[in-house]
C-alpha positions in Angstrom: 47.1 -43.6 -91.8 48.5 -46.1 -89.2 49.9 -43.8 -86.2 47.1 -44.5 -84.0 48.1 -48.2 -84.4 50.6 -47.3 -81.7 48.4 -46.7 -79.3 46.4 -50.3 -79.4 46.6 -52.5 -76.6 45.6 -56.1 -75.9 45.1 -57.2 -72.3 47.0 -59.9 -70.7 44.1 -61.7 -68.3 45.6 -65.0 -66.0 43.0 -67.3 -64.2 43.6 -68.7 -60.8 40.9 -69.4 -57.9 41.6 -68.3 -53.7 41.4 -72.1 -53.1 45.4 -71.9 -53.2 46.0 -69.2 -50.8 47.5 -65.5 -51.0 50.8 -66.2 -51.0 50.3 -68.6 -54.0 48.4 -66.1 -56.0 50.8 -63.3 -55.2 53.4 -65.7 -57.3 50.8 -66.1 -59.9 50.6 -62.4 -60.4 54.1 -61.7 -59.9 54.5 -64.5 -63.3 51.7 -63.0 -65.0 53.3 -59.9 -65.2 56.6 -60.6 -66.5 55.1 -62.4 -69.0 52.9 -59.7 -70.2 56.3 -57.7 -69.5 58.5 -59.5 -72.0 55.6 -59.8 -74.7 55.0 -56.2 -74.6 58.8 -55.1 -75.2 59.1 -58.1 -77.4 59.6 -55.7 -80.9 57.5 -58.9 -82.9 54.1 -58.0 -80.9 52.8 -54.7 -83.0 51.1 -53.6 -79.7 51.1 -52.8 -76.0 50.9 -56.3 -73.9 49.1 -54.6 -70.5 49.0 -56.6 -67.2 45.7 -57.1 -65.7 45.0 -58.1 -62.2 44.6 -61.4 -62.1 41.1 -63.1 -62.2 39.7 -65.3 -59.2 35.8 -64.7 -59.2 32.7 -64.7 -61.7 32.3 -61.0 -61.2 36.0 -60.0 -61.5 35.8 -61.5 -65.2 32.5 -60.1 -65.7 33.9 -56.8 -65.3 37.2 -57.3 -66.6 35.1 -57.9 -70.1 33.0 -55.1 -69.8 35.9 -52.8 -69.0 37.5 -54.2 -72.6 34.6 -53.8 -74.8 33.9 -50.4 -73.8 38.3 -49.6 -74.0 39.1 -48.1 -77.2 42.3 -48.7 -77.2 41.8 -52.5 -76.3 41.9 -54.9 -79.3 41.8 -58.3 -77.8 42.4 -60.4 -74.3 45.2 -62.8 -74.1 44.3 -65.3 -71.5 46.2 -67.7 -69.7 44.9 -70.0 -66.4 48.1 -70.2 -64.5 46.3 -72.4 -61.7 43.2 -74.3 -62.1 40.4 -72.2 -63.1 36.8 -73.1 -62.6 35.5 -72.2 -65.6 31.8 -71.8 -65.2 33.4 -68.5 -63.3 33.9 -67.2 -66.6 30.5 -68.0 -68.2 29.1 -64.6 -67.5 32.1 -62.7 -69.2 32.6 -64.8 -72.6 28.8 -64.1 -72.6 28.9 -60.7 -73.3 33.1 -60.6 -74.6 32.7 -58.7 -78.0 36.3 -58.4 -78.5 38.7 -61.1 -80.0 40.3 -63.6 -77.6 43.6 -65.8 -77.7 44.1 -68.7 -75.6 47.7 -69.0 -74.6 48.5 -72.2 -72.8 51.9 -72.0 -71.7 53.8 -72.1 -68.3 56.0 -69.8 -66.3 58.8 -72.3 -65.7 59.7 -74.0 -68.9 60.8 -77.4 -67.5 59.9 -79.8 -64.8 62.5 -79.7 -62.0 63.0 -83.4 -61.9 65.2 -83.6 -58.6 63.2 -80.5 -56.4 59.7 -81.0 -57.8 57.3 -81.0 -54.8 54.0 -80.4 -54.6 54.2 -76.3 -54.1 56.1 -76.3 -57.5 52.8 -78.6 -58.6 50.7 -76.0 -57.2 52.4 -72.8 -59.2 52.5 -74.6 -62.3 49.0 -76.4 -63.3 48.2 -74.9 -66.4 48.5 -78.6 -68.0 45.3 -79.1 -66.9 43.5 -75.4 -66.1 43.7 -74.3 -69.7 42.0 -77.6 -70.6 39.2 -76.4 -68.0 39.2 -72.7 -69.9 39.5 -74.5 -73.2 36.3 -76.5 -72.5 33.5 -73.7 -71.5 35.2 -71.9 -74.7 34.3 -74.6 -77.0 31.1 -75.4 -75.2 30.2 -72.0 -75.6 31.1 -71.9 -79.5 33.8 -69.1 -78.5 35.9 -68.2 -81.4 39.5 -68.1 -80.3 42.9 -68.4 -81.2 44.9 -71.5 -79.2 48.5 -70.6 -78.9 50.8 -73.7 -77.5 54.4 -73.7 -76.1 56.5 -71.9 -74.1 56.0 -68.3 -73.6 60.0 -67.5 -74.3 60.1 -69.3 -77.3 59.8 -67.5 -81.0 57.4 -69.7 -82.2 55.0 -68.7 -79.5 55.9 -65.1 -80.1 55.2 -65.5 -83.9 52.0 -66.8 -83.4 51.1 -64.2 -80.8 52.3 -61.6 -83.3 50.2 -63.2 -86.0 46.9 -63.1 -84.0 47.7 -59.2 -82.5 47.7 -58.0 -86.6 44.6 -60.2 -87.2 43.0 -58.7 -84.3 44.6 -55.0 -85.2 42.7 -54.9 -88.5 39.4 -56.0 -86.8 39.3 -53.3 -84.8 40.5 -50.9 -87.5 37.3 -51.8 -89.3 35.1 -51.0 -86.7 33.1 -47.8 -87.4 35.6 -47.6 -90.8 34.1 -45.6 -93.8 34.8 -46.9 -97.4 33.5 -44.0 -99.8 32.8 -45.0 -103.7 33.5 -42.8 -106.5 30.8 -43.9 -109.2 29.1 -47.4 -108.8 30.0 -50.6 -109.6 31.6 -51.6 -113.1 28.0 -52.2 -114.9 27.0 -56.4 -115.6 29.9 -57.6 -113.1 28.8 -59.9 -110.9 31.6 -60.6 -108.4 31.9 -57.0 -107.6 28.8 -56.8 -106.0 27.3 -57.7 -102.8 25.4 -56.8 -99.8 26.8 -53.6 -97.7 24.3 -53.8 -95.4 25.4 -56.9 -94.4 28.8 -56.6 -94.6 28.3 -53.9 -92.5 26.6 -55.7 -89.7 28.9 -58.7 -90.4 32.5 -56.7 -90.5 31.7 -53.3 -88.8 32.7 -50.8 -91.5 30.5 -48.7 -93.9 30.7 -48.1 -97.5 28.8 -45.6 -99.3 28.6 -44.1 -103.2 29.5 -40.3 -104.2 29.2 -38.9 -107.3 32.2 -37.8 -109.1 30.9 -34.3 -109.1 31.5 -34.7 -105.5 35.0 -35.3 -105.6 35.8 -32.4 -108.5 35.4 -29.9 -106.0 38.1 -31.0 -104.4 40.0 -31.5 -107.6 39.3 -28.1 -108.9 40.3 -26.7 -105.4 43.8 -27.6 -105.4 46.5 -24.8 -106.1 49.4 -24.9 -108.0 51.8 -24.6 -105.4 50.4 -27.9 -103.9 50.8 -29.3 -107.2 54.3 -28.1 -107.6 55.4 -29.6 -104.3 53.7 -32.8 -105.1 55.8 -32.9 -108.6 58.7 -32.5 -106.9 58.2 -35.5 -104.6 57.7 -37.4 -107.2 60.7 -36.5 -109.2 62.7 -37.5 -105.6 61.2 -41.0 -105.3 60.6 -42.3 -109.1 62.5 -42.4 -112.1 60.9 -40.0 -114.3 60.0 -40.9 -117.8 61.7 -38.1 -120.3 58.3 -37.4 -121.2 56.9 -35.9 -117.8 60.4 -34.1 -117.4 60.8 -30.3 -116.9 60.3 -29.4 -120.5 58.7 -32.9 -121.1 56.0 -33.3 -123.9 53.4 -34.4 -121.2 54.6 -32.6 -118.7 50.8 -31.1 -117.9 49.4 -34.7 -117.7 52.0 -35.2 -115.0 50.2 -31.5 -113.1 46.8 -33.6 -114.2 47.8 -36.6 -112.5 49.3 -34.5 -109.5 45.9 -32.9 -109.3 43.9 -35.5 -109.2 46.2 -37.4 -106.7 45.8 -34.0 -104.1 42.0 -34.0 -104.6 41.4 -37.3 -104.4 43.5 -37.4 -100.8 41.9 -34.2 -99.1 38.6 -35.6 -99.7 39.4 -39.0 -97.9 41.4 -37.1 -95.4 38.2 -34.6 -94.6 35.7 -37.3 -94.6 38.1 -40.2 -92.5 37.5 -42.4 -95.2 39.9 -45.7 -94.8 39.6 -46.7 -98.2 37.7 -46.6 -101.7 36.7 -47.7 -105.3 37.0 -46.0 -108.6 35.5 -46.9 -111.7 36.9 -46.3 -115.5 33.6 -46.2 -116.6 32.6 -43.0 -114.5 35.6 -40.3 -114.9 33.1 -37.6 -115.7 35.4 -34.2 -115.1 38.5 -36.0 -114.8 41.2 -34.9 -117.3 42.2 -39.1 -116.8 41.8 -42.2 -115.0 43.3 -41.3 -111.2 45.9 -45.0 -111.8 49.0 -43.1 -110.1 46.9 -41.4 -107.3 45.1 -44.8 -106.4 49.0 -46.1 -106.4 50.3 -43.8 -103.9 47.4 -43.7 -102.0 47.4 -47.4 -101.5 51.1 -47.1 -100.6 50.3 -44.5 -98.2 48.0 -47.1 -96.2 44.6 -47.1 -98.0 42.6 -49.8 -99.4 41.4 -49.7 -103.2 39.4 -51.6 -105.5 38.7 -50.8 -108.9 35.5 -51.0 -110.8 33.6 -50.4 -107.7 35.1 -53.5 -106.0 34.7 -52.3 -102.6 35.0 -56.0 -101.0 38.4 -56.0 -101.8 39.3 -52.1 -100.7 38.1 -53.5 -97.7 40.3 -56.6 -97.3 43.3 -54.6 -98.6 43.4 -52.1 -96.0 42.8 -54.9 -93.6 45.7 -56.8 -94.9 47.7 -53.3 -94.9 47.0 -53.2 -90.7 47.9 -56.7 -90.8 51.3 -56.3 -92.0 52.0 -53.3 -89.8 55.6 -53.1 -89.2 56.3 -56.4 -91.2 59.0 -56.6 -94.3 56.7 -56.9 -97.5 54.0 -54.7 -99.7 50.4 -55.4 -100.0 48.4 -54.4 -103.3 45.3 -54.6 -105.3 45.7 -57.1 -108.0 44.3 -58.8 -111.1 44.9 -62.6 -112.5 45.3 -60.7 -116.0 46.7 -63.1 -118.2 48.4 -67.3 -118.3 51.6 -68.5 -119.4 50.5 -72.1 -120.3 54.4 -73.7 -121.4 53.9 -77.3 -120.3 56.2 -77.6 -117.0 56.5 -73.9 -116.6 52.9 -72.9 -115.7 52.4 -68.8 -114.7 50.4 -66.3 -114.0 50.8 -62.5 -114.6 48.7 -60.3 -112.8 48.7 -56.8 -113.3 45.7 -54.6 -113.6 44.9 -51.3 -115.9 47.1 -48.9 -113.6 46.0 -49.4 -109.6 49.0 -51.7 -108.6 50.9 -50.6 -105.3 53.9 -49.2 -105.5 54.9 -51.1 -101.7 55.6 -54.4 -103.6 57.7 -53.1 -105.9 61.4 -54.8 -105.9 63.0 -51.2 -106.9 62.5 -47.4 -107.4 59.4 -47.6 -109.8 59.4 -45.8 -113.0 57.0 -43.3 -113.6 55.4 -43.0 -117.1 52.7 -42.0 -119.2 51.0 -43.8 -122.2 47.8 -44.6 -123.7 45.0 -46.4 -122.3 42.1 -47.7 -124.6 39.7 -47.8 -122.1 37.5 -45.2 -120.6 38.0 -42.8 -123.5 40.3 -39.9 -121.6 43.7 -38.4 -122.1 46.6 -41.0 -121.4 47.1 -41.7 -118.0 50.6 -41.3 -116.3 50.8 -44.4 -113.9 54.1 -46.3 -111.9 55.8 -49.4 -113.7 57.8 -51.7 -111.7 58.1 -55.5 -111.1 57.6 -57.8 -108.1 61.0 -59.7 -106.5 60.4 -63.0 -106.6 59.4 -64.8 -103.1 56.9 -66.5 -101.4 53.4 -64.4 -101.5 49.4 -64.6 -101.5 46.3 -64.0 -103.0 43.0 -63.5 -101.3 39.9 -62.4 -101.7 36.2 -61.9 -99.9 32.9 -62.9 -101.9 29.5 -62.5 -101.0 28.2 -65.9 -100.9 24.7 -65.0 -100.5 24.4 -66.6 -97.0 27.7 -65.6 -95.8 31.1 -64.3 -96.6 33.8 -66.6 -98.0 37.8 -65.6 -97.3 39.6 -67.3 -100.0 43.7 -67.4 -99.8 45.9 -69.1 -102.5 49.8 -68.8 -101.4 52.0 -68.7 -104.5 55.8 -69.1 -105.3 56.3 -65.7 -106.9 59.2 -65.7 -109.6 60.8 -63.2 -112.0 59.6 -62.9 -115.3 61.3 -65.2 -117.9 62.1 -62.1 -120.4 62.3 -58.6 -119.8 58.7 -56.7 -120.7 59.5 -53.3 -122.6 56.3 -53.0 -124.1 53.9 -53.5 -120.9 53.2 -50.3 -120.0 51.9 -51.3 -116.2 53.4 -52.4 -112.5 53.1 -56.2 -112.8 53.8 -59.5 -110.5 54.2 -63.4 -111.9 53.7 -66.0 -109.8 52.6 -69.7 -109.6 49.4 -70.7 -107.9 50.3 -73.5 -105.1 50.1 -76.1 -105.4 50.1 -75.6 -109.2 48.2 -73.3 -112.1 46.2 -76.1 -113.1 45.1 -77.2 -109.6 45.4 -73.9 -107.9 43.0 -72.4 -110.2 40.6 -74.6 -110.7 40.5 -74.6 -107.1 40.2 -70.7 -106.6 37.2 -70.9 -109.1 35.4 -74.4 -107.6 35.9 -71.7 -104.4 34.0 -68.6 -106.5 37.4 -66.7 -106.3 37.1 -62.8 -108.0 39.6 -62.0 -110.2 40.4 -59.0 -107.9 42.3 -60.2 -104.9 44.8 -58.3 -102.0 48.1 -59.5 -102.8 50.5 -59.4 -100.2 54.2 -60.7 -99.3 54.2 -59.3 -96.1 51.0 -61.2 -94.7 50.3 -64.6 -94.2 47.7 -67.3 -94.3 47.7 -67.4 -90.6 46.9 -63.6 -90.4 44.0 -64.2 -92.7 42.5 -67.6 -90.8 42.8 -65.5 -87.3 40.9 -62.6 -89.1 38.4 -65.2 -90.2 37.9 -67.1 -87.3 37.3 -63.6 -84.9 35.1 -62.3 -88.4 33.0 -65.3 -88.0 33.3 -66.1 -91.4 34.2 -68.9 -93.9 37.9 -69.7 -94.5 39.0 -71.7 -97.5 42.9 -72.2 -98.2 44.4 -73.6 -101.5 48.1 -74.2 -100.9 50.6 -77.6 -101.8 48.7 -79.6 -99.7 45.2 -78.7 -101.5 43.9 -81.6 -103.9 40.3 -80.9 -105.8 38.7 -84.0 -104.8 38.8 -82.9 -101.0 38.5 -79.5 -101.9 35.0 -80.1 -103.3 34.1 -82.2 -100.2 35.1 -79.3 -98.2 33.3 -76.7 -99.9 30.1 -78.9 -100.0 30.3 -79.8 -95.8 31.1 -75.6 -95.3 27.2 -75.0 -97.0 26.0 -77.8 -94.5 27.4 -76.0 -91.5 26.8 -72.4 -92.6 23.1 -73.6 -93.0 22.6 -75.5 -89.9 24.3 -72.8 -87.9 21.8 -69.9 -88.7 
């Protein structure tokens, strides 16, 4: 699902002007390049960092942007104005720029010589004031970007420029990205719902419905030496409940579940599908509700949402791309229930069976027992529980007039007591800055209870995804009070409106 991640490139674009001379924008070029030299091998950057020539003329940028938005393999321009860099020379190119940009204002030499400066060292180093040139037509020309501060060397550059590559990573995964639906939407839910044809034009990716009849045939076409092989990669990786063993009383619903899982993943691989929704209320021909293969499928890379939720398969498989090659699991989730102990405020979330096995903190257990809803045979699923850490929740709603990203960061913690009886993978945590507040926030906000939780990505991923989506942001962390929040929320409506 990710290997032709490896392949993704942003561009490394430097700003200058002939008014300094050749020999002067020979050592501009000569910096540029082991800048974009040291990003690319720096192991923190999840792409290739490629030199471009560097830019002196309206028409060089012109083409330099037309040249990116036709590169597949180009995800976004880093840009950096070495020298002073007129900057109505680069009108023509942000113009028509349809890829996401990052303004880095750094400097090739990290300090000021104090004893040798002259004016040639003046000369070679003038970004202080030629990224405030670039910075201006960007922001007079209402040009999302990222502004990245400091000194190129230094790890919190790096970080940052990391940060923006995985944002701009799962942008470009979405464009042209098919999201395929098995059954509709969960009937009477509202949150689950919204327009595709919108999103669509809004995000880039597709989603469309099938009928479950549509996916049997791929069920009923896989063999039983696929299903063997599958069983036996499951005994490898989980601990098996005695149950699904060998000679286990459930042992077929394990085949069942193998079944389904093998089906289910031939017809996402045949139709490039990146993601997808299932619904407990539309299992017609399914022995039982396809909980493990949604598990393993997410782990594998796809996004899910249940009950037709496809907002949220969306936004996990974005958030999968975003953590690619980070330490941390991402996973469709469900505030399911509150601890409400004065002082030791909780939430558990969980959902029927579709939580991803990449957040688990050990070798999940795999099990089978009875699920009330949806009326088929008992549904063998993965339990496990989350380490505790820092983590997020965050979700996309259709606002009507826009989208709204939503992100609450949460102190995840282990549960006070073990939980033998609850037969699903489940995560506690405490909403920042508190339940109380963080909640009430999250719903002031319109939060879904779906959400893609994650303790691999962070809030910065998901405000550099919203800023090159175009879309609304909103944050509840310990700095978030309701009073301000509700001010917030109420100027966002004024702006969204006035900027149609």
């Amino acid at each position: 699902m990710f290997t032709n991640l490896k392949n993704k490139e942003v561009w490394f674009i430097t700003g200058s002007q002939h008014l300094y001379g050749e020999e002067t924008l020979k050592e501009v070029a000569k910096h540029s390049q082991t800048i974009a030299a040291s990003l690319g091998e720096n192991e923190k950057i999840p792409v290739k960092v490629i030199f471009k020539p560097v830019l002196t003329s309206s028409d060089a940028i012109y083409d330099l942007c037309v040249e990116a938005n036709t590169s597949k393999n180009c995800i976004g321009l880093i840009a950096w104005m070495h020298t002073f860099s007129p900057a109505k020379m680069w009108i023509n190119g942000l113009n028509i720029l349809n890829k996401p940009l990052a303004h880095l204002d750094t400097q090739y030499n990290r300090d000021i010589p104090w004893s040798d400066i002259d004016m040639n060292f003046m000369n070679s180093n003038q970004s202080a004031h030629g990224d405030r040139e670039f910075g201006f037509i960007c922001t007079r020309m209402k040009r999302a970007r990222k502004v990245i501060v400091g000194y190129w060397k230094d790890e919190a550059v790096i970080q940052k420029l990391a940060v923006w590559c995985g944002a701009a990573l799962a942008w470009n995964d979405l464009q042209g990205a098919k999201f395929a639906r098995f059954g509709d939407n969960m009937r009477e839910v509202a949150v689950t719902e919204g327009d595709k044809v919108e999103a669509q034009m809004k995000f880039g990716y597709s989603v469309n419905g099938y009928a479950l009849g549509d996916l049997i045939k791929y069920v009923d076409g896989v063999s039983n030496a696929e299903i063997r092989s599958l069983v036996a990669e499951y005994e490898e990786s989980y601990e098996i409940q005695p149950e699904l063993a060998q000679d286990g009383a459930k042992r077929a619903s394990l085949k069942d579940a193998a079944k389904i899982e093998l089906g289910m993943r031939q017809f996402l691989e045949e139709g490039n599908f990146k993601g997808f929704t299932s619904n407990f209320e539309n299992l017609y021909g399914l022995s039982q509700l396809p909980g493990l293969a949604c598990q393993r499928l997410m782990a594998a890379g796809y996004g899910f949402g249940g009950e037709g939720d496809w907002k949220t398969a969306v936004l996990i498989r974005a958030m999968k791309v975003m953590s690619y090659g980070l330490i941390g699991g991402t996973s469709f989730m469900e505030d399911y229930t509150y601890h409400l102990e004065d002082g030791n405020m909780k939430v558990l979330g969980s959902h029927m069976l579709e939580v991803c096995p990449s957040i688990a903190n050990k070798k999940p257990s795999m099990e089978i027992h009875p699920l009330s809803i949806g009326g088929k045979d008992d549904p063998v699923r993965l339990v496990f529980n989350v380490a505790a850490g820092r983590g997020l929740n965050a979700t996309i709603i259709d606002m009507g007039s826009r989208f709204r990203l939503i992100v609450n960061e949460l102190d995840v913690v282990n549960p006070d007591y073990d939980l033998p009886k609850l037969p699903v993978a489940r995560a506690l945590w405490v909403p920042q800055p508190d339940l109380k507040v963080g909640t009430q926030a999250w719903i002031l906000a319109g939060g879904a209870h779906h959400s893609g939780f994650s303790q691999a990505v962070t809030k910065e991923h998901l405000e550099d995804f919203s800023e090159i989506a175009g879309i609304e942001f909103v944050l509840i962390n310990h700095e978030t009070k309701i009073h301000e929040l509700k001010k917030e929320l109420r100027w966002n409506d004024l702006y969204y409106h006035l900027a149609k």
